[in-house]
C-alpha positions in Angstrom: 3.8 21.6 13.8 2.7 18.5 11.8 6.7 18.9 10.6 8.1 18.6 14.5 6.0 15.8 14.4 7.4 13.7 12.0 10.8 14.9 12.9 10.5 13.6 16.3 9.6 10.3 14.9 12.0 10.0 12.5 14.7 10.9 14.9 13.1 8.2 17.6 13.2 5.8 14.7 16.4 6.7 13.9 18.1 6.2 17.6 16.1 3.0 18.1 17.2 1.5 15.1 21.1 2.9 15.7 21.7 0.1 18.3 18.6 -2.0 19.5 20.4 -3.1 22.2 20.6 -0.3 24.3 17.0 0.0 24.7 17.0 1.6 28.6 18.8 4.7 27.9 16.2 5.5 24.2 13.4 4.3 26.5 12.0 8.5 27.1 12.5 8.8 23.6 11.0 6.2 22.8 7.9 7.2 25.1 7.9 10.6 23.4 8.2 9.3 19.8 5.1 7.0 20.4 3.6 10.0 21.9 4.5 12.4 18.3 3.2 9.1 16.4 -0.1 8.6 18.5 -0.8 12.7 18.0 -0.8 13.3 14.4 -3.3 10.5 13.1 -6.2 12.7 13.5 -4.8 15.5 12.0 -3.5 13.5 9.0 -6.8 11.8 8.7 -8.7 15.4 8.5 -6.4 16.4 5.4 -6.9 13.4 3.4 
């Protein structure tokens, strides 16, 4: 799950950072990778 997660981010992070400029297109991934990031904070902040 937590796995997924980070994925998801690292893929979001990944497109947005491929070209910047074509921010319209990444904008639902963009949503969804905020989404994954906003998510796990609680769960990471229960296992440390």
């Amino acid at each position: 799950m937590l796995t997924v997660a980070v994925s998801a981010v690292v893929l979001t992070a990944w497109l947005a950072g491929a070209d910047p400029r074509s921010g319209p297109p990444f904008d639902p991934l963009q949503q969804l990778g905020m989404f994954y990031l906003d998510e796990p904070a609680p769960l990471l902040d229960g296992l440390g």
